[in-house]
Each structure stands twice: as structure tokens, then as C-alpha cells.
LOKE-96729 format. One record per residue (C-alpha): chain; y, z, x; residue in one letter. Coordinates in pm, whole numbers, plus 50000, padded with zeros to 5 digits. Last residue first. Example, Ala and Ser with C-alpha at 12.3 -4.5 7.8 and 13.67 -1.06 7.14 Angstrom:
BEGIN
   cadena      yy      zz      xx   residuo
        A   49894   50714   51367         s
        A   49550   50780   51230         a
% end
This chain:
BEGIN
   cadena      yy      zz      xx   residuo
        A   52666   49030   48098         x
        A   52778   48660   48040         x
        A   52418   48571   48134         x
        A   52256   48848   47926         x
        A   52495   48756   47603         x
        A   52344   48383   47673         x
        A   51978   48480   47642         x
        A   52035   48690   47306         x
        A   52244   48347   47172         x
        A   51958   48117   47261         x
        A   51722   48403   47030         x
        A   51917   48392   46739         x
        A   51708   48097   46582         x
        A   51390   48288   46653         x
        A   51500   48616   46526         x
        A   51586   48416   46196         x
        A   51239   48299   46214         x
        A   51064   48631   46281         x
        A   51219   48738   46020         x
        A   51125   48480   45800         x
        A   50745   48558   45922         x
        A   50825   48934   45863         x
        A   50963   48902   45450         x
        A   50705   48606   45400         x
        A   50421   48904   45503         x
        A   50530   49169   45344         x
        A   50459   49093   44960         x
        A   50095   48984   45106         x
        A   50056   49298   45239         x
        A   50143   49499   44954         x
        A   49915   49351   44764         x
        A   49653   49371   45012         x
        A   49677   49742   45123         x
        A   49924   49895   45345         x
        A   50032   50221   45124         x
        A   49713   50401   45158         x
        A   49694   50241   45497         x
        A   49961   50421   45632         x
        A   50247   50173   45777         x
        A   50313   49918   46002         x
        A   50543   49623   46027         x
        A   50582   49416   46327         x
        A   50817   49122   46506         x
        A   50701   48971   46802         x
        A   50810   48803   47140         x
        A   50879   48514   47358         x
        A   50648   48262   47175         x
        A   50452   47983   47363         x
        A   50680   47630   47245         x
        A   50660   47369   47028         x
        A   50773   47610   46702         x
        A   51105   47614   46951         x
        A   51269   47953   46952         x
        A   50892   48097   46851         x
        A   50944   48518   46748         x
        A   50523   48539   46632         x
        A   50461   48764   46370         x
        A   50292   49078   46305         x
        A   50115   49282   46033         x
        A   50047   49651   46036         x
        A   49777   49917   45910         x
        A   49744   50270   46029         x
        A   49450   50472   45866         x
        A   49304   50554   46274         x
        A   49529   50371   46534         x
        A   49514   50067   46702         x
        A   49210   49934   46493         x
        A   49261   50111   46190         x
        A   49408   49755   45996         x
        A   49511   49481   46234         x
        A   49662   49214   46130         x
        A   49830   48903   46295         x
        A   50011   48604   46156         x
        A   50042   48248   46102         x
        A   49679   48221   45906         x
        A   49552   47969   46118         x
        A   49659   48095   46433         x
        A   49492   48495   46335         x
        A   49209   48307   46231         x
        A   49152   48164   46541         x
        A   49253   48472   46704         x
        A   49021   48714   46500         x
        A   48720   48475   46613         x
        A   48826   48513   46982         x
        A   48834   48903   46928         x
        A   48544   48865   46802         x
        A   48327   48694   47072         x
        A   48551   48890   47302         x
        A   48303   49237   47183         x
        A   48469   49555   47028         x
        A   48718   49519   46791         x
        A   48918   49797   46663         x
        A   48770   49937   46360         x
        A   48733   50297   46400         x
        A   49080   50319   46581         x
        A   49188   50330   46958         x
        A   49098   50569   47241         x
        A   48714   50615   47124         x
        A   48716   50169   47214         x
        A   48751   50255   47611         x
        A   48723   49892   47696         x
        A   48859   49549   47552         x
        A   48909   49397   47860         x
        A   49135   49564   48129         x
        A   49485   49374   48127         x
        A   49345   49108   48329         x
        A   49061   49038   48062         x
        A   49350   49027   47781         x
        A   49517   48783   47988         x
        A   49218   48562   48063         x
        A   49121   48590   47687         x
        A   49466   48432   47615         x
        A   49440   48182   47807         x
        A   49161   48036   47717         x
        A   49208   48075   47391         x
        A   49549   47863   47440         x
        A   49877   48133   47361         x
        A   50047   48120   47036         x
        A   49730   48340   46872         x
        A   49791   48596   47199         x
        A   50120   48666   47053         x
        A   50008   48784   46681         x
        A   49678   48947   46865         x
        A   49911   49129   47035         x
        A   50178   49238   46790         x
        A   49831   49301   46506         x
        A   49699   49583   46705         x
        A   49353   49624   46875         x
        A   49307   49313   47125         x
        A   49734   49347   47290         x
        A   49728   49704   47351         x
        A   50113   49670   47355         x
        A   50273   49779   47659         x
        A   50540   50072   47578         x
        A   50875   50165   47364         x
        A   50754   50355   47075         x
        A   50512   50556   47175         x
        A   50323   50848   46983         x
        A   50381   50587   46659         x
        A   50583   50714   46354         x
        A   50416   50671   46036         x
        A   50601   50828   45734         x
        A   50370   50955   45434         x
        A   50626   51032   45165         x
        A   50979   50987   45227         x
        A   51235   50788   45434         x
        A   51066   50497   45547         x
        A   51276   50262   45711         x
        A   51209   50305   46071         x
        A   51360   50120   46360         x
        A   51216   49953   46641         x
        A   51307   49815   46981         x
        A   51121   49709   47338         x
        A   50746   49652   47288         x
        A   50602   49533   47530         x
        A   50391   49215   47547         x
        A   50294   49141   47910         x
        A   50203   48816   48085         x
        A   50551   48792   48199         x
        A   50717   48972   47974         x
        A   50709   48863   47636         x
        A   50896   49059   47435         x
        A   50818   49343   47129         x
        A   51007   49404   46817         x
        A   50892   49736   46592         x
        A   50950   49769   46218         x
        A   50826   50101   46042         x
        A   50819   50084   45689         x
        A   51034   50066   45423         x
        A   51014   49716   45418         x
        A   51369   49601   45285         x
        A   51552   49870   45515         x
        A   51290   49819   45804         x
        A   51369   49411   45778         x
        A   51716   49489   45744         x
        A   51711   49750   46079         x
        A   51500   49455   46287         x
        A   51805   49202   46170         x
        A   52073   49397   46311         x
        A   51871   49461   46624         x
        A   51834   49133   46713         x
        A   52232   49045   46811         x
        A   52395   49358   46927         x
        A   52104   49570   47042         x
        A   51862   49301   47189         x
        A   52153   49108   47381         x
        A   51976   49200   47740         x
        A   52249   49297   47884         x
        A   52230   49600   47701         x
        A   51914   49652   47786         x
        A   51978   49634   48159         x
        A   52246   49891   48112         x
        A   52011   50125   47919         x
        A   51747   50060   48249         x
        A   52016   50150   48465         x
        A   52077   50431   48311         x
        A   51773   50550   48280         x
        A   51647   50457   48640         x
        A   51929   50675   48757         x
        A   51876   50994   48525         x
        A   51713   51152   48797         x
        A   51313   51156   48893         x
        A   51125   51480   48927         x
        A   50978   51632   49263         x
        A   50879   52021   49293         x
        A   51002   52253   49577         x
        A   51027   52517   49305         x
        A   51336   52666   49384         x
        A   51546   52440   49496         x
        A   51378   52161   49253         x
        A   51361   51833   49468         x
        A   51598   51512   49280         x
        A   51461   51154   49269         x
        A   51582   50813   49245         x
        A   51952   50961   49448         x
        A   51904   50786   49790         x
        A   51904   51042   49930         x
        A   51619   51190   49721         x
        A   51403   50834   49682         x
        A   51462   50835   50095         x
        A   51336   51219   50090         x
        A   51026   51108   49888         x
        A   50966   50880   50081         x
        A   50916   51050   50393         x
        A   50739   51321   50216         x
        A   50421   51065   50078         x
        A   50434   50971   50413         x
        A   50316   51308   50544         x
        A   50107   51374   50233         x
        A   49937   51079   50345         x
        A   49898   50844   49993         x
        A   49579   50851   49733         x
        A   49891   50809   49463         x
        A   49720   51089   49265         x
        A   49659   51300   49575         x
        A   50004   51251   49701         x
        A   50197   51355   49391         x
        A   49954   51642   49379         x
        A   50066   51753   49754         x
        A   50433   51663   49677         x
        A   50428   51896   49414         x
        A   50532   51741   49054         x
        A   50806   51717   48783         x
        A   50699   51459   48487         x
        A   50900   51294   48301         x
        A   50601   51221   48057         x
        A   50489   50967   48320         x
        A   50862   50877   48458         x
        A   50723   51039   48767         x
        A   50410   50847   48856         x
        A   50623   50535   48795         x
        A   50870   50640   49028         x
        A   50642   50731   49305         x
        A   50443   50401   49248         x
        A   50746   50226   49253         x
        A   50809   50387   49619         x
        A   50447   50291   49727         x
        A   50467   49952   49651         x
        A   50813   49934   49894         x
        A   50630   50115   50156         x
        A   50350   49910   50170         x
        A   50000   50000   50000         x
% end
């Protein structure tokens, strides 16, 4: 591991659940010297990434990499120009609306809003984070856009379809399927997924497509209890999110060009 590679994998390790660590742990889980490990960390210090407790002698990052990270979303466009339109969609739905982007050959989900107000109200552990692209309807919604051979290469980057007990009841469990659920998934327009990220959660995706010739840059998402989520109501949801998706795709130019003038 260089020294660069080694620094993000500080920083990463730290931003876990802000975490605040010894330098002997943070050098076991890293599998780094504990006498490079220090070096490091006293660059990261001066160079204000991370901050040593006076007391404690325990590591934790600063606010740097937040702010820099709200600046960079900013500049992005995604709070003046798409997050307008993810609010309506929650407002109409009355459900919880996430957007995720295409980030190099990850989905993440940057935004959301929530527009239930009472009753059962599902609110996801994490709402800014990689998508688990084979159990929820956002991945499945992008990998559809994608060539099946393509996709499947991604997903088997990403780690496969492994672990299953960390996702729903129904999550899918062989490629064979998940291939199947992305042919349909293409045919249909959009994805579903019903207890397969999470137990009794249901949610439908689409695909945000700027040019319906080319791979999509993102995804728009509803989810909701299952009670709530059945087939009627799914089918009233689904023109609401595909048109959203459209009007996201339209504004998308104008997202790109508020980052360039930022």
C-alpha cells in the first residue's frame, strides 16, 4: 500500500461512524506498521484531516472532509436544480424519495427527502451510501440500462451477490436470477424490489437517461412499508417516478453546467 493509499484508508477508516481510534487499532485494521501508521497520522494532523485527543491520545477526523464534501455538493447543482423536484415527488408520494448517481461504476445514493408524515414512516439506516445494486430496486433500475454483460461484471466486482442474512428474505440469491430480474426489469422500464434490501420494505426505481440513447447517470426511488406498497399502489406510483425521472433527465445539462460555473 503507498503512502497516498494508505492516507485514504486512514480517512475512510475514520469517517466509519466517525469513529475516534488508537493508533495501535487503527494500525491493525489497516494491517499497516504502527510506526508508519504514526507518521501519517501526524501529516493528516498538520495538515488539519485529523485531530489527536489530548487526553486520550485517540485519532478522529475534523470537519475538513465535510466541508469540503458540502462544497463539492454544491457544485454539484443537486440542491438547487434536482432537489426541487425529489421534495414534489416525496410531497405527492408520501413516501420516502431517494436520488442516486452514477459514479463511475458505482450507484450512490446522494439526496432524499421524506414525505410521509404519519403512520408507519420508513427511514433507511443510511441515507447517503453505495447502493447494494442486486437487492434493491435503484440498482437493478441502473443495471437494466447497462448490457447484461456488463452489468453482471459490475455486480461481480462489487462482491457478487453474497452475505444474503444481511439483506431481506427475498433478495435474490443466484446471477441466473438476478439476470432474469434485469430483463424484466428493461422491459418493464423500472425496478422493484419488495423485502429484498430490507425486511417489509418495498420500493420502485427509475432510470434518470439525459439522452434515452444513452447509459443512465442516476436514479430516482420510492420506498415504503409493504403494508402500504402493494400493487395498487404501485402501479399509481410508478407514472408519478418514471416522469420524474424524465423531468430530472431534461434538467440534468443544466446540473452539469452549475458545476462548471461553480
Amino acid at each position: 500500500m503507498t503512502q497516498t493509499s494508505a492516507c485514504i484508508a486512514i480517512i475512510q477508516l475514520l469517517a466509519e461512524q466517525a469513529l475516534e481510534l488508537p493508533l495501535g487499532e487503527i494500525a491493525q485494521r489497516l494491517e499497516l506498521q504502527k510506526s508508519g501508521t504514526h507518521r501519517l497520522l501526524s501529516t493528516l494532523t498538520d495538515l488539519g484531516w485529523t485531530r489527536q485527543d489530548p487526553q486520550t491520545g485517540f485519532y478522529s477526523l475534523t470537519m475538513k472532509l465535510t466541508v469540503l464534501g458540502q462544497r463539492f455538493y454544491a457544485a454539484t447543482g443537486i440542491p438547487d436544480i434536482c432537489q426541487p423536484l425529489i421534495d414534489k415527488l416525496a410531497s405527492v408520494s408520501h413516501e420516502f424519495v431517494r436520488m442516486a448517481v452514477v459514479d463511475s461504476n458505482v450507484l450512490v445514493w446522494v439526496t432524499y427527502a421524506q414525505g410521509a408524515k404519519s403512520g408507519l414512516i420508513y427511514q433507511p439506516p443510511e441515507t447517503i451510501a453505495n447502493v447494494p445494486l442486486h437487492a434493491t430496486a435503484t440498482g437493478k433500475a441502473w443495471l437494466s440500462t447497462l448490457p447484461l454483460e456488463e452489468a453482471m461484471s459490475i455486480v461481480e466486482q462489487q462482491g457478487g451477490i453474497n452475505h444474503p442474512s444481511r439483506y431481506g428474505p427475498d433478495v435474490i440469491r443466484s446471477l441466473a436470477k438476478l439476470q432474469d430480474e434485469l430483463r424484466t426489469t428493461a422491459a418493464r422500464g423500472y425496478g422493484m424490489a419488495a423485502s429484498e434490501a430490507e425486511p417489509g420494505v418495498t420500493a420502485l426505481a427509475a432510470a434518470i437517461r439525459p439522452d434515452e440513447a444513452e447509459i443512465a447517470v442516476g436514479t430516482i426511488s420510492v420506498a415504503g412499508p409493504s403494508i402500504r406498497m402493494g400493487e395498487k399502489r404501485i402501479q399509481e406510483l410508478v407514472p408519478i417516478v418514471t416522469a420524474t425521472a424524465s423531468e430530472l433527465a431534461k434538467l440534468w445539462p443544466l446540473r452539469l453546467k452549475s458545476s462548471v460555473r461553480h
